[in-house]
C-alpha positions as CSV (number, residue, x, y, z in Angstrom):
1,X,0.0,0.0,0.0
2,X,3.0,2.3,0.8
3,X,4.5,2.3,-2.7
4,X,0.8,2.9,-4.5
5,X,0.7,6.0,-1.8
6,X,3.8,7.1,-2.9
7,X,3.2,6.8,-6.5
8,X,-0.1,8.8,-6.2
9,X,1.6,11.1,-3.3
10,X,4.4,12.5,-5.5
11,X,1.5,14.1,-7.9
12,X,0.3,16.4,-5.3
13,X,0.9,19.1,-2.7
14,X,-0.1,19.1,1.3
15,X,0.0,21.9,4.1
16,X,0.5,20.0,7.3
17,X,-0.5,22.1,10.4
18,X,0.8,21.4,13.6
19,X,1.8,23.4,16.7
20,X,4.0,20.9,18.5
21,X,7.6,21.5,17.2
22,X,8.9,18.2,17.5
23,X,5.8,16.0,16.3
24,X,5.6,18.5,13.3
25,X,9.1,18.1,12.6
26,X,9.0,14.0,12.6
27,X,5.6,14.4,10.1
28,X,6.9,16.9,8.2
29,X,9.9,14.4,6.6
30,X,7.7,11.4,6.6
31,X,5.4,13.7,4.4
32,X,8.2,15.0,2.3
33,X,9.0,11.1,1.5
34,X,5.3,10.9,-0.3
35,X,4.2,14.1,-1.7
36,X,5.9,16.3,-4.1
37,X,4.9,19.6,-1.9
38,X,4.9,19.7,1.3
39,X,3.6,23.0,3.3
40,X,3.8,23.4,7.2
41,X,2.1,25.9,9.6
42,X,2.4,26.1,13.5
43,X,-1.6,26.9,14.3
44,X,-4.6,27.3,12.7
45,X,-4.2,30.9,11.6
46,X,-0.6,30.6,9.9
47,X,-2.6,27.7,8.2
48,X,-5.2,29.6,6.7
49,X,-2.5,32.1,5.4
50,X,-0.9,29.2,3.1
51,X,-3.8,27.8,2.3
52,X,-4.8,31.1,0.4
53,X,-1.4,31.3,-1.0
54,X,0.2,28.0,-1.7
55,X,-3.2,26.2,-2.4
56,X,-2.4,22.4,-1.6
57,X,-4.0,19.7,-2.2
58,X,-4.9,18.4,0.7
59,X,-4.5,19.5,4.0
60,X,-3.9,17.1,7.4
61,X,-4.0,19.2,10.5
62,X,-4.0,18.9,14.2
63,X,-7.1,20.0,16.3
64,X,-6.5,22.0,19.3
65,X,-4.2,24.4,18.7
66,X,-3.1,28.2,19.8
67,X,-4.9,30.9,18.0
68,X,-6.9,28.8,16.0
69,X,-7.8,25.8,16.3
70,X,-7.7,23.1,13.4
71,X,-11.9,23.2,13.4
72,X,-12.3,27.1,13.3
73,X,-9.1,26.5,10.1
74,X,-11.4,24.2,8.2
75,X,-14.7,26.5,8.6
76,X,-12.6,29.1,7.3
77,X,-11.9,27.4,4.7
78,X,-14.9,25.7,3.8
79,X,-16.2,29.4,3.0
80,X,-13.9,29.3,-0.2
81,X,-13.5,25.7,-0.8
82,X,-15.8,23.2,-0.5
83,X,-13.8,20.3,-2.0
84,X,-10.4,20.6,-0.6
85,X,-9.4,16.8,1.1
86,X,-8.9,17.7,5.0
87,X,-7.5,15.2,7.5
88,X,-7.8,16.3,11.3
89,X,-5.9,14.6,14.3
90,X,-7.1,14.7,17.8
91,X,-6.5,14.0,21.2
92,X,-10.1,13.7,22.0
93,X,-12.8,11.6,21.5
94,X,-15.5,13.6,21.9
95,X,-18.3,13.6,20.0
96,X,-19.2,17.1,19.6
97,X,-15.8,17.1,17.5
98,X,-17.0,13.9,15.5
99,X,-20.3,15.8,14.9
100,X,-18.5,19.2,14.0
101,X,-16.2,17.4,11.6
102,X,-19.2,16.1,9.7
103,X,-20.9,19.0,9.2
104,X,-18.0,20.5,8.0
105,X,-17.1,17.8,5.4
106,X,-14.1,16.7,7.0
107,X,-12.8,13.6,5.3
108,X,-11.2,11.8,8.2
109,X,-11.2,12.3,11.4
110,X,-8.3,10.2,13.5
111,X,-7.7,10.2,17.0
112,X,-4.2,10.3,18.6
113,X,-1.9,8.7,19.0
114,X,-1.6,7.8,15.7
115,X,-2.2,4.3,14.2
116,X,0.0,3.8,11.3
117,X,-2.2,1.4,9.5
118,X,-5.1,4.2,10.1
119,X,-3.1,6.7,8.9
120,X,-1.9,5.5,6.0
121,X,-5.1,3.9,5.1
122,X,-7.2,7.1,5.5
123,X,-4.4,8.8,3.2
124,X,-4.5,6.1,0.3
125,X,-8.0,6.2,0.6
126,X,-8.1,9.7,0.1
127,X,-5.6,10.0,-2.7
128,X,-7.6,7.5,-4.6
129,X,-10.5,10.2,-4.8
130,X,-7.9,13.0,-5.8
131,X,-7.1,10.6,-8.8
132,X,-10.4,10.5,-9.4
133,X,-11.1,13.9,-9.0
134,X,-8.4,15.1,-11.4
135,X,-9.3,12.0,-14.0
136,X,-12.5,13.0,-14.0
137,X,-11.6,16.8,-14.7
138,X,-8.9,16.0,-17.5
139,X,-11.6,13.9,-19.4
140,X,-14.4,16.9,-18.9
141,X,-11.4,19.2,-20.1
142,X,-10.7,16.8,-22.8
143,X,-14.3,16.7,-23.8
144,X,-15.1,20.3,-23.9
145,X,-12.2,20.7,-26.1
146,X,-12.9,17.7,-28.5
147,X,-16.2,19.2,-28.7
148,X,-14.6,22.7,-29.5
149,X,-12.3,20.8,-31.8
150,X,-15.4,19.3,-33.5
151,X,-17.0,22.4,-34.3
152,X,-13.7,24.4,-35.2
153,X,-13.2,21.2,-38.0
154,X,-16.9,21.6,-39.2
155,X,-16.8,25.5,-39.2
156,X,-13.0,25.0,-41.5
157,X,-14.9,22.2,-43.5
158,X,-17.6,24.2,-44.7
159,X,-15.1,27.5,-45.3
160,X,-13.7,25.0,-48.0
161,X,-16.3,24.2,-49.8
162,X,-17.0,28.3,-50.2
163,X,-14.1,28.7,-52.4
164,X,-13.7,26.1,-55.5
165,X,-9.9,25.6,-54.1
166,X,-9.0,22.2,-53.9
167,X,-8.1,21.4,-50.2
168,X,-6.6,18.7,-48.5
169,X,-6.5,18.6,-44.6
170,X,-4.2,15.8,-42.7
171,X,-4.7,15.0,-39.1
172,X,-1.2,13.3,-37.8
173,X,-0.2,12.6,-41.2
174,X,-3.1,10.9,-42.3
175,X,-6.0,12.1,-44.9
176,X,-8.4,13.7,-42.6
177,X,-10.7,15.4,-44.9
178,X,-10.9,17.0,-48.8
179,X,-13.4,19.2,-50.0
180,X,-15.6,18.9,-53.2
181,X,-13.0,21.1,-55.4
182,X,-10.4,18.4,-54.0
183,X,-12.7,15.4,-55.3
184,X,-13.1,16.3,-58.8
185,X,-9.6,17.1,-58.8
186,X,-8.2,13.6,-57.5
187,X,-11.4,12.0,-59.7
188,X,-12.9,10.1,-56.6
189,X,-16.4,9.2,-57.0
190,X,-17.8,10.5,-54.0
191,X,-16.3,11.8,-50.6
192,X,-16.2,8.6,-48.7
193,X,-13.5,7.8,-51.2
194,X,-11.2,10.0,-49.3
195,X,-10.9,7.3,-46.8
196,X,-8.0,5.3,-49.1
197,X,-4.3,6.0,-48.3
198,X,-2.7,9.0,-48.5
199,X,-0.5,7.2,-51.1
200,X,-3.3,7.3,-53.7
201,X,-2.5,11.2,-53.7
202,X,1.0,10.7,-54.2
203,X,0.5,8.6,-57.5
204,X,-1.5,11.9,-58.6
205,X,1.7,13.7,-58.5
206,X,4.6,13.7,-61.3
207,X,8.0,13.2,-60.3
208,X,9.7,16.1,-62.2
209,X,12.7,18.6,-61.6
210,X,11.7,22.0,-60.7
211,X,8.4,20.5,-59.2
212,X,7.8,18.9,-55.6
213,X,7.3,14.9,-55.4
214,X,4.8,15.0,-52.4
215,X,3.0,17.0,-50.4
216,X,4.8,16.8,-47.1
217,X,8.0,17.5,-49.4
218,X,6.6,20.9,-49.0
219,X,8.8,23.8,-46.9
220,X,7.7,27.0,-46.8
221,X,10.8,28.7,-46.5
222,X,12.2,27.5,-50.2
223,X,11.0,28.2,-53.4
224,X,10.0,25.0,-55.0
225,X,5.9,25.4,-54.0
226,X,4.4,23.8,-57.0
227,X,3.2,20.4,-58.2
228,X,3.1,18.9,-61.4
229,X,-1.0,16.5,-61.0
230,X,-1.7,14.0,-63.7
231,X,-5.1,13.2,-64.1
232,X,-6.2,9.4,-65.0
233,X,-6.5,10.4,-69.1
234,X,-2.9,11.3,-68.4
235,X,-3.5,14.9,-69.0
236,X,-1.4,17.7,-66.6
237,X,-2.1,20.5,-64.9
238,X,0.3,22.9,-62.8
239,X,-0.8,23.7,-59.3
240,X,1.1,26.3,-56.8
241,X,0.7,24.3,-53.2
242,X,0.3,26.0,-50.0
243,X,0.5,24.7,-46.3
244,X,-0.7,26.0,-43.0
245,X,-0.8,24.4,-39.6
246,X,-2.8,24.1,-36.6
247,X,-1.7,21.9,-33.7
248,X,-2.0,18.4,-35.1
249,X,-4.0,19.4,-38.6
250,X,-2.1,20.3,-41.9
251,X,-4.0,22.1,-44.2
252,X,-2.8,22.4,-48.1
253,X,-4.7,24.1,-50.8
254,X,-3.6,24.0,-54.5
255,X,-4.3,26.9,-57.1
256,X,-4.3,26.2,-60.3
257,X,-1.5,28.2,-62.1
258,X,-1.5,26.2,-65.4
259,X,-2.6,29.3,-67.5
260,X,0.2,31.4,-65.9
261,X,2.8,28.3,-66.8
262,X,1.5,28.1,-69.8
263,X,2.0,31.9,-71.0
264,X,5.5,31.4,-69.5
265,X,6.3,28.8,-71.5
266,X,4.6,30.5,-74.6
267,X,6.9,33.9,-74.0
268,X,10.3,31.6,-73.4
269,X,9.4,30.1,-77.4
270,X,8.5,33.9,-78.4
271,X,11.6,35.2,-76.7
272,X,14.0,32.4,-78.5
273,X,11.9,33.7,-81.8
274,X,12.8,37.1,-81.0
275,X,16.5,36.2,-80.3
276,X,17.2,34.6,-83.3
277,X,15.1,37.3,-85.1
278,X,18.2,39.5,-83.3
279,X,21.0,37.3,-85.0
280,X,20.2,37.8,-88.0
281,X,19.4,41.0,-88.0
282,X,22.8,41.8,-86.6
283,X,25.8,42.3,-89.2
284,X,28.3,39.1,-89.4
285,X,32.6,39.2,-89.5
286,X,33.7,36.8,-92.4
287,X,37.5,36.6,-91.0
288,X,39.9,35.3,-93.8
289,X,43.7,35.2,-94.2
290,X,45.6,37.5,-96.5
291,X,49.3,36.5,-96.3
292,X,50.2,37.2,-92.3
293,X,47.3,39.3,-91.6
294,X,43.6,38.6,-90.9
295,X,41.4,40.8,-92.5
296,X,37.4,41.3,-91.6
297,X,34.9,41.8,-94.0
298,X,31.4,42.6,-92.7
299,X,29.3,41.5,-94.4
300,X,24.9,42.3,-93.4
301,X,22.4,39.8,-94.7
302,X,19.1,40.5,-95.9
303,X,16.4,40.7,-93.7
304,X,12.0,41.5,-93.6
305,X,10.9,42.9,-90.8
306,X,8.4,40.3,-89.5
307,X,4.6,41.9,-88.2
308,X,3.7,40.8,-84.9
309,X,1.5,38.7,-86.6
310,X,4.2,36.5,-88.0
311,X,5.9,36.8,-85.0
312,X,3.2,34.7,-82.8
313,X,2.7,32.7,-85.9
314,X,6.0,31.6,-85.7
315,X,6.6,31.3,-82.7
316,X,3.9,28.6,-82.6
317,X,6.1,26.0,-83.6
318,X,7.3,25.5,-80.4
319,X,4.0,24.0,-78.7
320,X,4.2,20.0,-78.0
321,X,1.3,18.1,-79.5
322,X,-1.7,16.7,-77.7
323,X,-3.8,14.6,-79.5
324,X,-7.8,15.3,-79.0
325,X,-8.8,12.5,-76.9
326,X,-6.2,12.7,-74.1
327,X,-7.1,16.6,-74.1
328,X,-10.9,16.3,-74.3
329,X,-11.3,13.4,-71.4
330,X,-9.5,16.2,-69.1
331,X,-11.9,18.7,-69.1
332,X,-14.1,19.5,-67.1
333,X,-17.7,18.4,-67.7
334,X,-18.9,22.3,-67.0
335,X,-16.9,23.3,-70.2
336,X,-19.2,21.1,-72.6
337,X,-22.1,23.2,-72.2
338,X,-20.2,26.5,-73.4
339,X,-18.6,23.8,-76.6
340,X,-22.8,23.3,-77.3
341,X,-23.1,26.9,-78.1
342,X,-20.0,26.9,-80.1
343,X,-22.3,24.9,-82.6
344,X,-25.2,27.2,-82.6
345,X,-22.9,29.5,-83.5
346,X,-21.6,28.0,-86.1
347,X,-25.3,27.2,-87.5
348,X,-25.4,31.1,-87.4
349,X,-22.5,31.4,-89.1
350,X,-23.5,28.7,-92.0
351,X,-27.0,31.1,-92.4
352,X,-25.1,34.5,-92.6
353,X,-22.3,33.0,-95.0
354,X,-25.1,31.8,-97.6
355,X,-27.0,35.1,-97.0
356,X,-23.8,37.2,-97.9
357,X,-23.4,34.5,-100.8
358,X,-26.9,35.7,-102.0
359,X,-26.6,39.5,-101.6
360,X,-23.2,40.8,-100.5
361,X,-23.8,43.7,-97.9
362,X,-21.9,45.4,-95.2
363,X,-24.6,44.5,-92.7
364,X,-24.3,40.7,-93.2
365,X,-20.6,40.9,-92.7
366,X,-20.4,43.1,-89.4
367,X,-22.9,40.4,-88.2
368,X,-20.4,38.0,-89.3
369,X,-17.9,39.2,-86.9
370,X,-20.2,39.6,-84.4
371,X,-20.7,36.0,-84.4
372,X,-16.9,35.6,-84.5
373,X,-16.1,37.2,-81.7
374,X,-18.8,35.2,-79.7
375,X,-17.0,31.9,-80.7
376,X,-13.7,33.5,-79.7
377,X,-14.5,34.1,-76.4
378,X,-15.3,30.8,-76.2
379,X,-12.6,29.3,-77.6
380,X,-10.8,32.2,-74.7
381,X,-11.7,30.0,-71.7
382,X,-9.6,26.7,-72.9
383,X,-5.8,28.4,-72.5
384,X,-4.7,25.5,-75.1
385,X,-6.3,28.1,-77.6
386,X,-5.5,31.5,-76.5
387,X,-3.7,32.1,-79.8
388,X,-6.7,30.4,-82.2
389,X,-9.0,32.9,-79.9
390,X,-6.6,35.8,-80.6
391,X,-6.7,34.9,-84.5
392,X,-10.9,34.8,-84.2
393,X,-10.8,38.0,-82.1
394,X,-8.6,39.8,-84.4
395,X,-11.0,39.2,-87.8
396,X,-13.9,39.8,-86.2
397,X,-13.2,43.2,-85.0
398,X,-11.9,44.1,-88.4
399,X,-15.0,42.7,-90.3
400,X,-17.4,44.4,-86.9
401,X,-15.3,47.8,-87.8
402,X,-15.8,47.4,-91.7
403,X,-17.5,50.6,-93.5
404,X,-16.7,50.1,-97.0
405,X,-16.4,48.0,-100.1
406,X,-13.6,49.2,-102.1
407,X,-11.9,45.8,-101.8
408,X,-11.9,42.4,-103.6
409,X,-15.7,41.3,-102.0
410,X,-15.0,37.3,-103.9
411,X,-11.8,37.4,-101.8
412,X,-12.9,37.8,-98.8
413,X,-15.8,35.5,-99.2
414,X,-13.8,32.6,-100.2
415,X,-11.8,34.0,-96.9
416,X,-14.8,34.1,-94.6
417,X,-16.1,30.8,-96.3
418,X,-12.8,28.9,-95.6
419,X,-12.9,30.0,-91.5
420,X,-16.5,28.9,-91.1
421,X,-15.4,25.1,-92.4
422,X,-12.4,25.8,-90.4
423,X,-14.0,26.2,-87.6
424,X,-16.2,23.4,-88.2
425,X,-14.0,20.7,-89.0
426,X,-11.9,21.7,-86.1
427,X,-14.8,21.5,-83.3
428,X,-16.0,18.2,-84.8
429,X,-12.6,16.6,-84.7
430,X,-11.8,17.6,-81.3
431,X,-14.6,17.9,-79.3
432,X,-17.2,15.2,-80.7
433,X,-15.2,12.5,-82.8
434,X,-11.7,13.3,-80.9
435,X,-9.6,12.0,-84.2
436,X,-7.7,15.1,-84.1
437,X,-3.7,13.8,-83.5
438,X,-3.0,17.6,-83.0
439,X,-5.1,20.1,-81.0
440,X,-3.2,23.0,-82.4
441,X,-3.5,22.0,-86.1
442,X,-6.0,24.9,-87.1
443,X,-3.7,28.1,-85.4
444,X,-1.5,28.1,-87.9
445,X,-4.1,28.0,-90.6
446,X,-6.2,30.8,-89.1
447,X,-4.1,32.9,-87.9
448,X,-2.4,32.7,-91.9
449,X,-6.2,33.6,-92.4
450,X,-5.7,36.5,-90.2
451,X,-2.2,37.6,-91.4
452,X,-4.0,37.1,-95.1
453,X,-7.1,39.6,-94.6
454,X,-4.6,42.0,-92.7
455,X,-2.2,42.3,-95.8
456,X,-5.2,42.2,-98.8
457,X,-7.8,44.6,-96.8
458,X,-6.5,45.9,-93.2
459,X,-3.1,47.5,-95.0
460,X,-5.1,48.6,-97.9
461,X,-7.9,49.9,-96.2
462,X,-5.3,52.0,-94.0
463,X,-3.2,53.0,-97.4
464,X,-6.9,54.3,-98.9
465,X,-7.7,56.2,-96.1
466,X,-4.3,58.1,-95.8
467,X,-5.0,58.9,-99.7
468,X,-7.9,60.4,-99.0
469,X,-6.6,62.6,-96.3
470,X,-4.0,63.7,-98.4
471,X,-6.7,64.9,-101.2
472,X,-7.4,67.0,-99.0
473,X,-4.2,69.8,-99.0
């Protein structure tokens, strides 16, 4: 019983009160051998003083003592603490003090002299409750907070789903929870899903230089934050990854910066355009020998200034292919609705095309690049075809902007004719049978068209009107 005492003792703190020097001396070290705090006070009074300021555990105290007794000491006390463990020791057997300790709540009441067995007994007994006592409190205090916990984790669950940023929360290194955004992006059927290992997410992730391989790979404090996710059609998107914590949870939310990468990627193939545009622009040495001495002849090679036009043109050539049906199956299904109207347009297209066929009119061919600049904000929203859409955007507003008809009108309608199947063909083979082995095949073609209306009616139009100005001095 003496080593479970001790092992409970050692936990807690104890103000012994006692106002016989040598019997408090001789309890004070047998105390000190149990508990890890022991208090003393010579009478009643002192004990009420370090009760207030040292707040022990559990008090043992003699009864009748100077000043104040150990009785009037626990009435005090009881004023302020109803709970406290108190232990009284006393000459007497009377029962007014038996009755008195009741009332007071007194936990054991032990006459002199002391019986070891008694003593010790009463003490382990009332240990046992303090264990209790404090179990019971840490398991309240762990309740409260697990229910605090609860609601903080519902509250940050629903704050996810406000934003369509895919987010992944861990709890102790395991997948604790993933929002909707996070579903469609790791192509789980539904949310229970989410209970597979966290190595399924891992697969998602490409293992490529410049990008990180995982997402506890992640460290704030460098400047490798982005992941390279391949979806099951083995299409890839570029996501920039960030991480905040909060005692045991791990939050990470990825935004989608594939557009940005993509327009990176698309200046780095204009810039290397651009610089070789440079070289040759520049005049070359041609070093030879002449006897002893070298001689240099410069020598400047022709050289077209290209139109910014031929510029993005050309710089096309750098784009990887994708074949339609790897690039189709990535999409998202929202994106298939906007494709539908992509053909209504082109029905409206078809029915102005055969009107202007009929009757050539201004009217019909502003409506024309009404229409065409409808179908290139379309095309605007899939980034593979920012340059197509740029190609669209560009005829339309110069057929919108048209106001007269001193031009070559067959031209332009074999032109106009030649987009519309274009456009077509392109749709169909991409986005309904898929047989496309390149997505890009049409930019080049239309954006020739483009370059081909700017040089046989933009140019001309702009040449006619500085005639006219000059007509007038």
């Amino acid at each position: 019983m003496l080593k479970e005492i001790q092992e409970s003792a050692k936990n807690y703190s104890v103000l012994y009160v006692e106002d016989d020097d040598k019997t408090r001396a001789s309890m004070e070290e047998i105390l000190k051998l149990l508990f890890g705090h022991v208090y003393v006070a010579q009478n009643g009074q002192e004990g009420f003083e370090v009760f207030e300021n040292a707040k022990p555990d559990l008090i043992i105290s003699d009864v009748s003592m100077p000043f104040m007794s150990g009785i009037e000491m626990t009435q005090k006390i009881r004023t302020t603490n109803q709970n406290i463990p108190i232990m009284l020791f006393t000459a007497f057997s009377d029962k007014e003090y038996l009755l008195e300790s009741i009332n007071l709540g007194i936990d054991r009441y032990i006459n002199k002299p002391l019986d070891k067995e008694i003593f010790f007994g009463s003490l382990n007994v009332i240990l046992k409750k303090l264990d209790n006592d404090r179990l019971a409190k840490k398991y309240q205090e762990e309740k409260i907070q697990n229910k605090i916990n609860e609601a903080a984790l519902e509250a940050l669950k629903k704050s996810t789903q406000i934003y369509p940023i895919p987010t992944f929360i861990f709890k102790n290194e395991s997948l604790y929870f993933i929002n909707e955004s996070a579903v469609q992006l790791c192509e789980f059927e539904s949310i229970e899903d989410t209970t597979l290992p966290c190595d399924i997410l891992e697969k998602k992730i490409v293992k490529k230089d410049g990008y990180l391989d995982s997402f506890s790979s992640l460290d704030s404090l460098k400047e490798k934050n982005k992941i390279l996710w391949q979806f099951k059609s083995g299409r890839q998107k570029i996501f920039l990854i960030s991480k905040k914590e909060i005692d045991d949870l791990q939050i990470f939310s990825l935004s989608d910066i594939t557009r940005m990468e993509y327009d990176k990627q698309r200046n780095r193939y204009l810039l290397d355009y651009l610089f070789d545009i440079l070289q040759r622009m520049r005049k070359r040495a041609i070093v030879y020998d002449k006897g002893e001495v070298k001689v240099e002849k410069l020598e400047e090679k022709s050289f077209v200034e290209p139109t910014y036009d031929q510029i993005r043109l050309d710089a096309m050539h750098g784009y990887e292919r994708e074949n339609a049906l790897d690039y189709v199956n990535s999409l998202d299904e929202t994106i298939f609705e906007e494709i539908a109207e992509m053909e209504e347009l082109e029905n409206d297209i078809s029915l102005v095309v055969d009107e202007i066929e009929e009757h050539f009119s201004l009217d019909k061919i502003n409506q024309y690049g009404l229409l065409l600049q409808k179908y290139s904000k379309i095309i605007s929203s899939l980034i593979e075809f920012e340059d197509l859409a740029y190609s669209l955007a560009k005829i339309s507003n110069f057929l919108e902007t048209l106001h007269h008809r001193d031009f070559d009108e067959r031209k332009l309608f074999i032109i106009l004719l030649s987009i519309k199947e274009d456009l077509k063909y392109w749709r169909k083979n991409i986005f309904e049978t898929k047989e496309a082995k390149d997505i890009h095949y049409l930019d080049a073609s239309l954006l020739s068209s483009c370059l081909q209306i700017e040089n046989e009616f933009i140019n001309k139009s702009f040449q006619d009107d500085d005639t006219n100005d000059l007509e007038l001095f």
